[in-house]
PDBQT receptor file of N, H, CA, C and O in Angstrom, charges set to zero:
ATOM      1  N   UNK A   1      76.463 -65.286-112.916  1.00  0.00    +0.000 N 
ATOM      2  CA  UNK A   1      77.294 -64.331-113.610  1.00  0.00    +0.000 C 
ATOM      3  C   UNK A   1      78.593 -65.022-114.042  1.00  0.00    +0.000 C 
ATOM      4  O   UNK A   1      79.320 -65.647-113.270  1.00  0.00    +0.000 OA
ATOM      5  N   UNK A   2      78.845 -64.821-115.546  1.00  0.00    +0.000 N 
ATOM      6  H   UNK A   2      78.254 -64.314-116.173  1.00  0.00    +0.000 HD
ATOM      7  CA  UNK A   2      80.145 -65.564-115.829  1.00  0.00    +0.000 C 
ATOM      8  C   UNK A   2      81.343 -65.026-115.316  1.00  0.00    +0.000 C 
ATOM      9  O   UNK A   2      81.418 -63.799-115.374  1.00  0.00    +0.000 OA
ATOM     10  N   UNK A   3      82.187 -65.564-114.885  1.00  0.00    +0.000 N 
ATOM     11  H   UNK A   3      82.125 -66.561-114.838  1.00  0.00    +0.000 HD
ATOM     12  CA  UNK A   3      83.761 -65.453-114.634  1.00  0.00    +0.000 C 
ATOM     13  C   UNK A   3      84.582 -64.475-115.751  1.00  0.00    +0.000 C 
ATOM     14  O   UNK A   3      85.256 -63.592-115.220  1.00  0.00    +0.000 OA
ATOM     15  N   UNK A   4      84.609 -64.527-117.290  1.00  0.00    +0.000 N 
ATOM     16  H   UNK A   4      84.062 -65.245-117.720  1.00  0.00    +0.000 HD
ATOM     17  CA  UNK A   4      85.125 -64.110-118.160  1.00  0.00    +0.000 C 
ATOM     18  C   UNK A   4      83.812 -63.570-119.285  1.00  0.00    +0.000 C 
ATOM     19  O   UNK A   4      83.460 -64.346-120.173  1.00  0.00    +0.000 OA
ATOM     20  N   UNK A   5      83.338 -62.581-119.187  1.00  0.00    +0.000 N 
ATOM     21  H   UNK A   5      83.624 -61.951-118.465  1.00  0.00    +0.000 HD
ATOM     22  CA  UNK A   5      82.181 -61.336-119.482  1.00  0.00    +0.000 C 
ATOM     23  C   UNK A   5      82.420 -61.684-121.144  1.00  0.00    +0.000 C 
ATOM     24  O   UNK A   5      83.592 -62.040-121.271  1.00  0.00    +0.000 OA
ATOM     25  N   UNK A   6      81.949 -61.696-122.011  1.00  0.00    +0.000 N 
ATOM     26  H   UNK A   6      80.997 -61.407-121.908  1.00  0.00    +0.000 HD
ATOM     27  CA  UNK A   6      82.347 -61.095-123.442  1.00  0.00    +0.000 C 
ATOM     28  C   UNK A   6      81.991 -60.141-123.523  1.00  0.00    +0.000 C 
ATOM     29  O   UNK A   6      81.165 -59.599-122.787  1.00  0.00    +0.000 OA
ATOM     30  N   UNK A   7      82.768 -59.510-124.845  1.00  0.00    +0.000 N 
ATOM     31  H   UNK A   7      83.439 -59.950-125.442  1.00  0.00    +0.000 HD
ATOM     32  CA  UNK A   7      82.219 -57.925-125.015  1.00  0.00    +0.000 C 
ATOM     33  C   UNK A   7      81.296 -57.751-125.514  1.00  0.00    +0.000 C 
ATOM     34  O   UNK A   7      80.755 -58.805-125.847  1.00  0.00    +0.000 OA
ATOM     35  N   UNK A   8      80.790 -56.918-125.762  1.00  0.00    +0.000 N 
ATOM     36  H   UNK A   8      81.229 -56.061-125.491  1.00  0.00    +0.000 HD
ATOM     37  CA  UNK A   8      79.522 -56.400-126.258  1.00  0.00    +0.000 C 
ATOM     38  C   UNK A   8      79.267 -56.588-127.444  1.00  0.00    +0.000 C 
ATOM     39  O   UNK A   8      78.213 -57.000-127.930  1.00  0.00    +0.000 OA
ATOM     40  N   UNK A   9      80.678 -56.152-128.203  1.00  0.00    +0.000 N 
ATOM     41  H   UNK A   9      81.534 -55.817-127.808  1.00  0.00    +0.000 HD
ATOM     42  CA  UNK A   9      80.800 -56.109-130.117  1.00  0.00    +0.000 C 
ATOM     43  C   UNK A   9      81.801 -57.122-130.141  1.00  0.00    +0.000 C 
ATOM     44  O   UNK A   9      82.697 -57.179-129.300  1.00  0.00    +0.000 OA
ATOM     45  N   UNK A  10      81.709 -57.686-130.805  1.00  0.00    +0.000 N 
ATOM     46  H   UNK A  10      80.981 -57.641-131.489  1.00  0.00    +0.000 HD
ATOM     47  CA  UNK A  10      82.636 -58.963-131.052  1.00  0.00    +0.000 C 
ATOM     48  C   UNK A  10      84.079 -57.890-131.991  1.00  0.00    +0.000 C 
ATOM     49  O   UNK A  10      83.671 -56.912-132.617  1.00  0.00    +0.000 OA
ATOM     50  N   UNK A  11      85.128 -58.081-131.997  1.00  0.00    +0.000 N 
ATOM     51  H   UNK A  11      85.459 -58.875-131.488  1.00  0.00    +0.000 HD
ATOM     52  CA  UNK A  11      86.087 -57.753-132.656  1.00  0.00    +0.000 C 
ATOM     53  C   UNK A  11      85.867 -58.035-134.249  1.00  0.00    +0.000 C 
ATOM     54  O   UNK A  11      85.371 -59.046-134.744  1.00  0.00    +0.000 OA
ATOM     55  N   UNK A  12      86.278 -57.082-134.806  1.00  0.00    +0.000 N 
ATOM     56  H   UNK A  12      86.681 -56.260-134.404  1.00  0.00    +0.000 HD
ATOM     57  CA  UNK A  12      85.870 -57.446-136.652  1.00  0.00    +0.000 C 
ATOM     58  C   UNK A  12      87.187 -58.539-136.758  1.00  0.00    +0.000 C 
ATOM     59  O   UNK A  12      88.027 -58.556-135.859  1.00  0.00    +0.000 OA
ATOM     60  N   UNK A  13      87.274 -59.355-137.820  1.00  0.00    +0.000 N 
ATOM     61  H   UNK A  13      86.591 -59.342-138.550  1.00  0.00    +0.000 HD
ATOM     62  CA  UNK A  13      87.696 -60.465-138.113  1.00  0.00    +0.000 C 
ATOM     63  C   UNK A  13      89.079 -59.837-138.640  1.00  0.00    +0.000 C 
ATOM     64  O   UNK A  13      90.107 -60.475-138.411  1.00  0.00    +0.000 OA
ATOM     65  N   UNK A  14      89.158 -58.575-139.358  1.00  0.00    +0.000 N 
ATOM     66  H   UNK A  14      88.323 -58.057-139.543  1.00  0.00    +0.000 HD
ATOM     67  CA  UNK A  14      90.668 -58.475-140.084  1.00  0.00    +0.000 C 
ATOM     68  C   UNK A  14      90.181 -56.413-139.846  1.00  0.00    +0.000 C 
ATOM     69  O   UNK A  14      89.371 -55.545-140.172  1.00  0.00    +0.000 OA
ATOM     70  N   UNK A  15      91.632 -56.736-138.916  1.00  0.00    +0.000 N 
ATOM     71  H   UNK A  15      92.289 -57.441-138.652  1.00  0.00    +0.000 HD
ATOM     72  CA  UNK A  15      91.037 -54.934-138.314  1.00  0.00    +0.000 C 
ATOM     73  C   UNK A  15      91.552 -54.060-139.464  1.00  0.00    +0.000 C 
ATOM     74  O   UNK A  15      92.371 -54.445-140.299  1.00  0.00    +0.000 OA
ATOM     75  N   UNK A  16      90.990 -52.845-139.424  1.00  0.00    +0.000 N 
ATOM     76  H   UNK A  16      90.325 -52.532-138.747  1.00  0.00    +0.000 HD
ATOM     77  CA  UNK A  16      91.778 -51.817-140.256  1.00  0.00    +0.000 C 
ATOM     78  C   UNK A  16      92.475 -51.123-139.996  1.00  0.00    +0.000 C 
ATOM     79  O   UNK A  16      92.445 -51.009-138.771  1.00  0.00    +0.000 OA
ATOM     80  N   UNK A  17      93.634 -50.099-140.690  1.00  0.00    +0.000 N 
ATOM     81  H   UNK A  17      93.658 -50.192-141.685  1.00  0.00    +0.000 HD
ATOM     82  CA  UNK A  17      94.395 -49.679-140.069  1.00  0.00    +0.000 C 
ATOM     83  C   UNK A  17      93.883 -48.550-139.879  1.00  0.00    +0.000 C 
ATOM     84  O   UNK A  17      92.926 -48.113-140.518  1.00  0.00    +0.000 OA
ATOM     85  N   UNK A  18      94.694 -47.748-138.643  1.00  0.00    +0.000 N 
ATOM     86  H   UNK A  18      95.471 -48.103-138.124  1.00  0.00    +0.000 HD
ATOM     87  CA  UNK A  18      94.059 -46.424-138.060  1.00  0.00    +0.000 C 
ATOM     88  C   UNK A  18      94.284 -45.526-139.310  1.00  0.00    +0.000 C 
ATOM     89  O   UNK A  18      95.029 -45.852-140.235  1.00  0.00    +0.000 OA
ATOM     90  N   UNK A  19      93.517 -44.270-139.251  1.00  0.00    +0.000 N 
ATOM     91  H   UNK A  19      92.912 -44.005-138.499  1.00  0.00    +0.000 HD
ATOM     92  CA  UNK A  19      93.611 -43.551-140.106  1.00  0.00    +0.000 C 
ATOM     93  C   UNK A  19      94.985 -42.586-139.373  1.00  0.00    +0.000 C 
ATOM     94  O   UNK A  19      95.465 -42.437-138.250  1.00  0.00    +0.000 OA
ATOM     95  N   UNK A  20      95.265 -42.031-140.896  1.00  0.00    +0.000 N 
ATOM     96  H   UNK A  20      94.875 -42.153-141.809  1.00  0.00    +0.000 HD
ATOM     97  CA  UNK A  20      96.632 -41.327-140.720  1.00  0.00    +0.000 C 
ATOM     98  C   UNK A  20      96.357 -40.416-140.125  1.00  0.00    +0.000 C 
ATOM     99  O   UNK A  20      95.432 -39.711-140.529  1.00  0.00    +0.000 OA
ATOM    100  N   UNK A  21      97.417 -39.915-138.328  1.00  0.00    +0.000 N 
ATOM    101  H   UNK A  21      98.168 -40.487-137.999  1.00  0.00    +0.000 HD
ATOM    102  CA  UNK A  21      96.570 -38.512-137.872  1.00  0.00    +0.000 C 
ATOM    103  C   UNK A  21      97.967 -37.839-138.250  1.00  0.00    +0.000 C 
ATOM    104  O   UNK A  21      99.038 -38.428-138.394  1.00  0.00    +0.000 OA
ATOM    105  N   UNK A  22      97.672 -36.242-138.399  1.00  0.00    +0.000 N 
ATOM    106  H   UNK A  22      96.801 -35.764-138.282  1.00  0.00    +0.000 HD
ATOM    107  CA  UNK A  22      98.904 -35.670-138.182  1.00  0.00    +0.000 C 
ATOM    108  C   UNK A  22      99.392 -34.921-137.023  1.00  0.00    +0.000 C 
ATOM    109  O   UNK A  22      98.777 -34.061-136.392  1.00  0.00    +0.000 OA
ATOM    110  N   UNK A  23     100.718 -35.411-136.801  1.00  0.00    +0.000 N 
ATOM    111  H   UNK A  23     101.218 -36.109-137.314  1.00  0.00    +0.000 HD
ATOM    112  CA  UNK A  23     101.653 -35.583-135.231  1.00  0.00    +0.000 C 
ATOM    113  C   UNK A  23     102.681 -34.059-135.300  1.00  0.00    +0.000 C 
ATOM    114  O   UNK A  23     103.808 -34.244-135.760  1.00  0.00    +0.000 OA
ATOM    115  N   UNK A  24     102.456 -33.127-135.024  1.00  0.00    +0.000 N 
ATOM    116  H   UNK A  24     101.540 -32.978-134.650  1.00  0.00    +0.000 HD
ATOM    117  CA  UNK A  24     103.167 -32.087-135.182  1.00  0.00    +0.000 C 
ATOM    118  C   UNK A  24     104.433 -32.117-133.941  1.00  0.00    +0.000 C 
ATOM    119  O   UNK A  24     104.395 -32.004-132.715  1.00  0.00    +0.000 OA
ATOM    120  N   UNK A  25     105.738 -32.365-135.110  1.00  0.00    +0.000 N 
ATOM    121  H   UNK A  25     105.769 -32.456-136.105  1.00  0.00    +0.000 HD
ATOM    122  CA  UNK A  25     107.481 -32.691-133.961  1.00  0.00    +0.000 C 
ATOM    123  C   UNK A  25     107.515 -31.362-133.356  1.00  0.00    +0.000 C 
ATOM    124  O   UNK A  25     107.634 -31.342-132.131  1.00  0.00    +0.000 OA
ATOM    125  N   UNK A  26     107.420 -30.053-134.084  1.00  0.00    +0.000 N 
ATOM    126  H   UNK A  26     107.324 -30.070-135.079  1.00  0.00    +0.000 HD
ATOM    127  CA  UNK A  26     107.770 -28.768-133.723  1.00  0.00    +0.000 C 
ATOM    128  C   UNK A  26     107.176 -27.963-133.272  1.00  0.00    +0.000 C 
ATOM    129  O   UNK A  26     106.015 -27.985-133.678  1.00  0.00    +0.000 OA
ATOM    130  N   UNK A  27     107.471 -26.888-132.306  1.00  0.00    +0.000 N 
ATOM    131  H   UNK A  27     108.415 -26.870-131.976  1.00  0.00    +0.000 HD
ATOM    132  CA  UNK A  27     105.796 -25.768-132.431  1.00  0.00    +0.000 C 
ATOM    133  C   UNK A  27     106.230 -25.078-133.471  1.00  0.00    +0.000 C 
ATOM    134  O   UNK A  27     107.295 -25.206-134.074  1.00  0.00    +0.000 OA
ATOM    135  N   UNK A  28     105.668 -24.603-133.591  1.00  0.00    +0.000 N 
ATOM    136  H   UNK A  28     104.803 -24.498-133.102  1.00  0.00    +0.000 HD
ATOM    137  CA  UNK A  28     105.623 -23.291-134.934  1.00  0.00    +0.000 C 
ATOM    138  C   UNK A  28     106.582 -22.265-134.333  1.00  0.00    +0.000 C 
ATOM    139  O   UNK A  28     106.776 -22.015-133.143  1.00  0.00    +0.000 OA
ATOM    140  N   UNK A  29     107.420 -21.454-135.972  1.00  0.00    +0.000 N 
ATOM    141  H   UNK A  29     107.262 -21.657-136.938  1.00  0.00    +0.000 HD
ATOM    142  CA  UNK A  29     108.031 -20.703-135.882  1.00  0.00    +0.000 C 
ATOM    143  C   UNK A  29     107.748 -19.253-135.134  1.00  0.00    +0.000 C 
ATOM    144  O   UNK A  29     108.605 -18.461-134.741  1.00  0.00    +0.000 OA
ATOM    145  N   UNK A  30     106.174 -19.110-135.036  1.00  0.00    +0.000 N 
ATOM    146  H   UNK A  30     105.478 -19.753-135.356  1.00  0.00    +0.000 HD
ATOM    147  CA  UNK A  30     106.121 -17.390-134.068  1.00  0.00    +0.000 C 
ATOM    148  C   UNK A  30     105.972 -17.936-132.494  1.00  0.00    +0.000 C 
ATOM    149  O   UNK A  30     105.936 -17.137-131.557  1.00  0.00    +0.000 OA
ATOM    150  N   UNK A  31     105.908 -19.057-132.347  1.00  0.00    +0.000 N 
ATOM    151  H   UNK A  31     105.937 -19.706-133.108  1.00  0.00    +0.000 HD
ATOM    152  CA  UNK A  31     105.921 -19.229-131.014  1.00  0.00    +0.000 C 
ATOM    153  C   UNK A  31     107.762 -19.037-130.259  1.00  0.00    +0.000 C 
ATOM    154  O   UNK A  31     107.928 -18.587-129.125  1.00  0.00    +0.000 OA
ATOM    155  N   UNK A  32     108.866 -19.451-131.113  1.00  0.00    +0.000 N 
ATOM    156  H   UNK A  32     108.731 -19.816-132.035  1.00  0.00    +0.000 HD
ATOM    157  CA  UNK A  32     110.147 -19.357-130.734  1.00  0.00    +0.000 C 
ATOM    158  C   UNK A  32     110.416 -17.876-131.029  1.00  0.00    +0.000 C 
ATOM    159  O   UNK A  32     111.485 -17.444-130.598  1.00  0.00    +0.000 OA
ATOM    160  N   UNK A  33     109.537 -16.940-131.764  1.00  0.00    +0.000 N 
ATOM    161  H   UNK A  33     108.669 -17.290-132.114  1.00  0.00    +0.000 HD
ATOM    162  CA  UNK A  33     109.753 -15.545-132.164  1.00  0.00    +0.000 C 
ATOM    163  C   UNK A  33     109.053 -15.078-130.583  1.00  0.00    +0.000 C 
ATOM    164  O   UNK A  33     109.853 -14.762-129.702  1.00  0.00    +0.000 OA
ATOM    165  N   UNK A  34     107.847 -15.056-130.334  1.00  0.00    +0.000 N 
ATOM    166  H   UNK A  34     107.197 -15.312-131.049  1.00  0.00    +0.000 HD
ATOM    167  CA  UNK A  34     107.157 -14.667-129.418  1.00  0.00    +0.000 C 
ATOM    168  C   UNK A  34     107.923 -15.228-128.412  1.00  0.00    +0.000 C 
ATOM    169  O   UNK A  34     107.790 -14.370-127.539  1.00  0.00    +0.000 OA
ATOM    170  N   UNK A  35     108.571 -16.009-127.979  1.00  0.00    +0.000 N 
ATOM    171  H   UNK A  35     108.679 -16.706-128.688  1.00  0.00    +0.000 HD
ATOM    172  CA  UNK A  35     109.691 -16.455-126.694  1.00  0.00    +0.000 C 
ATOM    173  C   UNK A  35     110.844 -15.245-126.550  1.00  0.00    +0.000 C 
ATOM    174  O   UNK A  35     111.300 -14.711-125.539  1.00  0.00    +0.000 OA
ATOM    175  N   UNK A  36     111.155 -15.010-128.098  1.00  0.00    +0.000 N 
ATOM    176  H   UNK A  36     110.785 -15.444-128.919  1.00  0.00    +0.000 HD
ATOM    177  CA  UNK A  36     112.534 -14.601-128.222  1.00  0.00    +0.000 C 
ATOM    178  C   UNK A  36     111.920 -13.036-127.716  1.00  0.00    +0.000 C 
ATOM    179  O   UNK A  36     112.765 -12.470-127.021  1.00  0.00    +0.000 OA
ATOM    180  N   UNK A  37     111.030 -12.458-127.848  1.00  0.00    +0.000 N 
ATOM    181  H   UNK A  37     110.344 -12.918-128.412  1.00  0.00    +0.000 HD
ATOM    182  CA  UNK A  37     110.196 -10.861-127.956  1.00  0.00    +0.000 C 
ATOM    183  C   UNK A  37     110.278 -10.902-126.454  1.00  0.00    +0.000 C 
ATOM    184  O   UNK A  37     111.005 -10.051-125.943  1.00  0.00    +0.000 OA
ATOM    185  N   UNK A  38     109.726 -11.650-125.750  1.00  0.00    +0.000 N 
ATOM    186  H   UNK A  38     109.135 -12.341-126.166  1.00  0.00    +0.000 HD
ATOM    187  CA  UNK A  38     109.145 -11.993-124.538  1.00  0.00    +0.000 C 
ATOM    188  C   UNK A  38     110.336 -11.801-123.476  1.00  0.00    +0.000 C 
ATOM    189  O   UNK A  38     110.288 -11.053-122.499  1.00  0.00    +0.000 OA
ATOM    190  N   UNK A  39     111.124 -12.399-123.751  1.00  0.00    +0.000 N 
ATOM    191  H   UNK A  39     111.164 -13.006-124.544  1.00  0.00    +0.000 HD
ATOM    192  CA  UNK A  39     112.651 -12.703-123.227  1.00  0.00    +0.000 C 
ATOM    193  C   UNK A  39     113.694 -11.650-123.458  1.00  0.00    +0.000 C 
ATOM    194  O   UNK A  39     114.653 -11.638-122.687  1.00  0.00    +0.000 OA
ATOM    195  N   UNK A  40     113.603 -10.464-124.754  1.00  0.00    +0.000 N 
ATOM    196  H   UNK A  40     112.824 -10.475-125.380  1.00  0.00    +0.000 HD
ATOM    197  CA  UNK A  40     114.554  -9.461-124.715  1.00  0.00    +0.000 C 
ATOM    198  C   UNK A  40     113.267  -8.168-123.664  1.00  0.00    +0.000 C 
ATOM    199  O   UNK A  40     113.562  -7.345-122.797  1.00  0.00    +0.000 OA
ATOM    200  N   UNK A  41     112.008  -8.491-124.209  1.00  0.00    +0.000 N 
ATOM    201  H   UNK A  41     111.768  -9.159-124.913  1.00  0.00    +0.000 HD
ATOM    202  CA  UNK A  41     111.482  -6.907-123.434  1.00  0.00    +0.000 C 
ATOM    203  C   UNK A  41     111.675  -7.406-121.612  1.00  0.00    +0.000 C 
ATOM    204  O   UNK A  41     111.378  -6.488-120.848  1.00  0.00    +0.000 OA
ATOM    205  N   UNK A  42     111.947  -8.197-121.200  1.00  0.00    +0.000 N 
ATOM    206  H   UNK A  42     112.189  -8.942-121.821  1.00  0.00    +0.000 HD
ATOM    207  CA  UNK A  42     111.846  -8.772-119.744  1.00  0.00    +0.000 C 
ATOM    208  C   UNK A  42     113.088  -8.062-119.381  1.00  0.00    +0.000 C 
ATOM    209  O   UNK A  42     113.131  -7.131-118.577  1.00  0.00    +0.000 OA
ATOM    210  N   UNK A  43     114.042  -8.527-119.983  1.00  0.00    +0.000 N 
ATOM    211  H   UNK A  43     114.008  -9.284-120.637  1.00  0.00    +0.000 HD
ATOM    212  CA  UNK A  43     115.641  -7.948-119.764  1.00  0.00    +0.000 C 
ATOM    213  C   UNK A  43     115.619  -6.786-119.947  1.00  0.00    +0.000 C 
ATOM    214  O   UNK A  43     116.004  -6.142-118.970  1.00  0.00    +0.000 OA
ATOM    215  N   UNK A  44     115.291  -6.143-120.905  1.00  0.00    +0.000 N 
ATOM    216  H   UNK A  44     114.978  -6.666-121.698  1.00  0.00    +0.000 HD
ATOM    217  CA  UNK A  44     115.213  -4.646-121.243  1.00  0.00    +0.000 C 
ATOM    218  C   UNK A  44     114.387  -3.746-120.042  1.00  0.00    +0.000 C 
ATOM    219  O   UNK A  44     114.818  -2.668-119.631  1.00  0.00    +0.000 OA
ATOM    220  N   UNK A  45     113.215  -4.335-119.590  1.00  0.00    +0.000 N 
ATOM    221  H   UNK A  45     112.865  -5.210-119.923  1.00  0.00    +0.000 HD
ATOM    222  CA  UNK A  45     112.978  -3.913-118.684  1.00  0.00    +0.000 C 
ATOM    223  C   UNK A  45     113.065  -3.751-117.257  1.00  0.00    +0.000 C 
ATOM    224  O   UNK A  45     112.555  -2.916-116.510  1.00  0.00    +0.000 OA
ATOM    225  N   UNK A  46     114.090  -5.081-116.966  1.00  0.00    +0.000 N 
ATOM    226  H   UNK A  46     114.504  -5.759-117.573  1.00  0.00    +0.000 HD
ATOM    227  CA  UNK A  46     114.465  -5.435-115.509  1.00  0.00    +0.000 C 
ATOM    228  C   UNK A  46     115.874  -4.307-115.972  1.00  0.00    +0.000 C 
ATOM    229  O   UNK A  46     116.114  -3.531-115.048  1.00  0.00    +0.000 OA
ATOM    230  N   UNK A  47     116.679  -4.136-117.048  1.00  0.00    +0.000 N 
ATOM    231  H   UNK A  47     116.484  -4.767-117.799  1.00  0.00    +0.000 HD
ATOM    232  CA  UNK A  47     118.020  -3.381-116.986  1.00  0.00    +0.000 C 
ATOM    233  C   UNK A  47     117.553  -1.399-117.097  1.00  0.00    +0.000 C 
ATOM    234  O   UNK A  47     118.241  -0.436-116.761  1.00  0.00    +0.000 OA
ATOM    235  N   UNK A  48     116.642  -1.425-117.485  1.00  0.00    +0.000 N 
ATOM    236  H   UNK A  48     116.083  -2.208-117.758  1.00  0.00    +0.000 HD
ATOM    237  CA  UNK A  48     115.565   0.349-116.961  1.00  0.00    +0.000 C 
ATOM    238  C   UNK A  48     115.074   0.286-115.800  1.00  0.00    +0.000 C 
ATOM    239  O   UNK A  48     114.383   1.252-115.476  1.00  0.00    +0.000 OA
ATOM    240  N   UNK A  49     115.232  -0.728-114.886  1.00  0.00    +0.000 N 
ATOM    241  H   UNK A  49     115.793  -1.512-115.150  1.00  0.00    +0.000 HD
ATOM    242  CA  UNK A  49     114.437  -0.492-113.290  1.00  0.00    +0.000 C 
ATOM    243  C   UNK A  49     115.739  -0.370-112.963  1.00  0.00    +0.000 C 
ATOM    244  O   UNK A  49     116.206   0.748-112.748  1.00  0.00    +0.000 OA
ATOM    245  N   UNK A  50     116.725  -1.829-112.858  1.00  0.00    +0.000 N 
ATOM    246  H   UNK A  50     116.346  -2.738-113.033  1.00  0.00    +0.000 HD
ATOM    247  CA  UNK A  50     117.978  -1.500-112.238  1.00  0.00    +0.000 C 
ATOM    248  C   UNK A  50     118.595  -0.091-112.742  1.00  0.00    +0.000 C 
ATOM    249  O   UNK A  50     119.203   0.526-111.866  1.00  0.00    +0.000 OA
ATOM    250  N   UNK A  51     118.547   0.375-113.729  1.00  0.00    +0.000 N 
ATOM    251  H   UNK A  51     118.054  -0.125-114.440  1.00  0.00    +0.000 HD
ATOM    252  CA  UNK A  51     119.326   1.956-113.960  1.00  0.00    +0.000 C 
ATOM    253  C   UNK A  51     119.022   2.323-112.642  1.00  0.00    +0.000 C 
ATOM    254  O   UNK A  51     119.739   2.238-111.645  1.00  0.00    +0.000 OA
ATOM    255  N   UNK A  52     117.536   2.862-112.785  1.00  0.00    +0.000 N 
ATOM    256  H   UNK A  52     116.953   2.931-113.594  1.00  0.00    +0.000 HD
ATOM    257  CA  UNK A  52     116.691   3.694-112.103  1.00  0.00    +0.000 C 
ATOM    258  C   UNK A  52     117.065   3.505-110.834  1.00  0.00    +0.000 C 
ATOM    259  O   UNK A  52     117.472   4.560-110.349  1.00  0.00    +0.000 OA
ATOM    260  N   UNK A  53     117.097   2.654-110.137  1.00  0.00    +0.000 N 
ATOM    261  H   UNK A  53     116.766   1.797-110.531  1.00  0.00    +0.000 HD
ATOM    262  CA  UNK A  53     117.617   1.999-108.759  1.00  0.00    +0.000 C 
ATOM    263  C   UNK A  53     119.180   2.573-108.715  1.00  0.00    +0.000 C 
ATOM    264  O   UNK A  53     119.467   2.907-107.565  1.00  0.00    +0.000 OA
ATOM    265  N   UNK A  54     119.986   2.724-109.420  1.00  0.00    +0.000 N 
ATOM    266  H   UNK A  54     119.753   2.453-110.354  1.00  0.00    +0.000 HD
ATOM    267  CA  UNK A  54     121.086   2.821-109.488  1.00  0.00    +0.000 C 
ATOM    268  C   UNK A  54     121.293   4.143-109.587  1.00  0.00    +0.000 C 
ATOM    269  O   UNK A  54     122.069   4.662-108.785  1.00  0.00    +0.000 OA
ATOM    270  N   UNK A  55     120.641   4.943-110.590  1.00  0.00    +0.000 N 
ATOM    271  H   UNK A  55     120.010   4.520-111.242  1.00  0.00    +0.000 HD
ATOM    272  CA  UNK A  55     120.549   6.505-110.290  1.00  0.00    +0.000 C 
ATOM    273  C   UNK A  55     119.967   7.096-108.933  1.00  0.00    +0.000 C 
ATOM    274  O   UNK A  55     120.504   8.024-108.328  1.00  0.00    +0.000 OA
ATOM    275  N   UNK A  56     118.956   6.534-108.577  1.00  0.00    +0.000 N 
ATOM    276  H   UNK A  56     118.519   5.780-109.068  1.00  0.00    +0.000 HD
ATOM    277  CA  UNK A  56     118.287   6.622-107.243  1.00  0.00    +0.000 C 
ATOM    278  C   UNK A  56     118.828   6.687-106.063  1.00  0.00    +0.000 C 
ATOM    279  O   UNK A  56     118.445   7.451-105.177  1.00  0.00    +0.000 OA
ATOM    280  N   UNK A  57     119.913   5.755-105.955  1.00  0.00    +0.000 N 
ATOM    281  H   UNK A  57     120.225   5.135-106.675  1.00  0.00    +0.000 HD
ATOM    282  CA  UNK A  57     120.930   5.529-105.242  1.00  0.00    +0.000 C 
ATOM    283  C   UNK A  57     122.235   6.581-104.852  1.00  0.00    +0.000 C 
ATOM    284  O   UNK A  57     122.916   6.887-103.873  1.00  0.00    +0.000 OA
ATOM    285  N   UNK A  58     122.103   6.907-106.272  1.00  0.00    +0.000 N 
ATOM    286  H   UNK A  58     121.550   6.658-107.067  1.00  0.00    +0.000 HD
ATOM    287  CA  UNK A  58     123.661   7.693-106.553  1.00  0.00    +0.000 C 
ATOM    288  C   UNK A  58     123.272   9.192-105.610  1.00  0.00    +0.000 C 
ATOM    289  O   UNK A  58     124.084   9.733-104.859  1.00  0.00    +0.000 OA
ATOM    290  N   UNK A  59     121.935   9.659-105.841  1.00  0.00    +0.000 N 
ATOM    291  H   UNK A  59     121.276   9.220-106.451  1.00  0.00    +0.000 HD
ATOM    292  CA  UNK A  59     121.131  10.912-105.488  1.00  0.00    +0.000 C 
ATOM    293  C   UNK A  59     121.474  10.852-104.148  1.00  0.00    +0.000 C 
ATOM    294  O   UNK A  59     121.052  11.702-103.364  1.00  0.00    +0.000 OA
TER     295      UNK A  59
């Protein structure tokens, strides 16, 4: 068994270049909408329990 294996496919002589992929920098605009939705009904709804707790209290 040799020490240094060759590969299987020999390397092509003058490589090509990769094809162009496309690299998306940003997520998309309804995903920072759907954050922003997500993030006021959370608050909105943790500040209607605390009422409730707070009226509850007062009783």
């Amino acid at each position: 068994m040799p020490e240094n294996p060759t590969p299987a496919s020999p390397a092509p002589s003058s490589p090509e270049p990769a094809p162009a992929r496309y690299v998306e920098n940003k997520p998309p605009r309804g995903l920072y909408v759907r954050v922003f939705v997500y993030v006021v009904a959370t608050h909105v709804l943790l500040a209607f329990l605390s009422l409730l707790v707070i009226i509850a209290k007062s009783r």
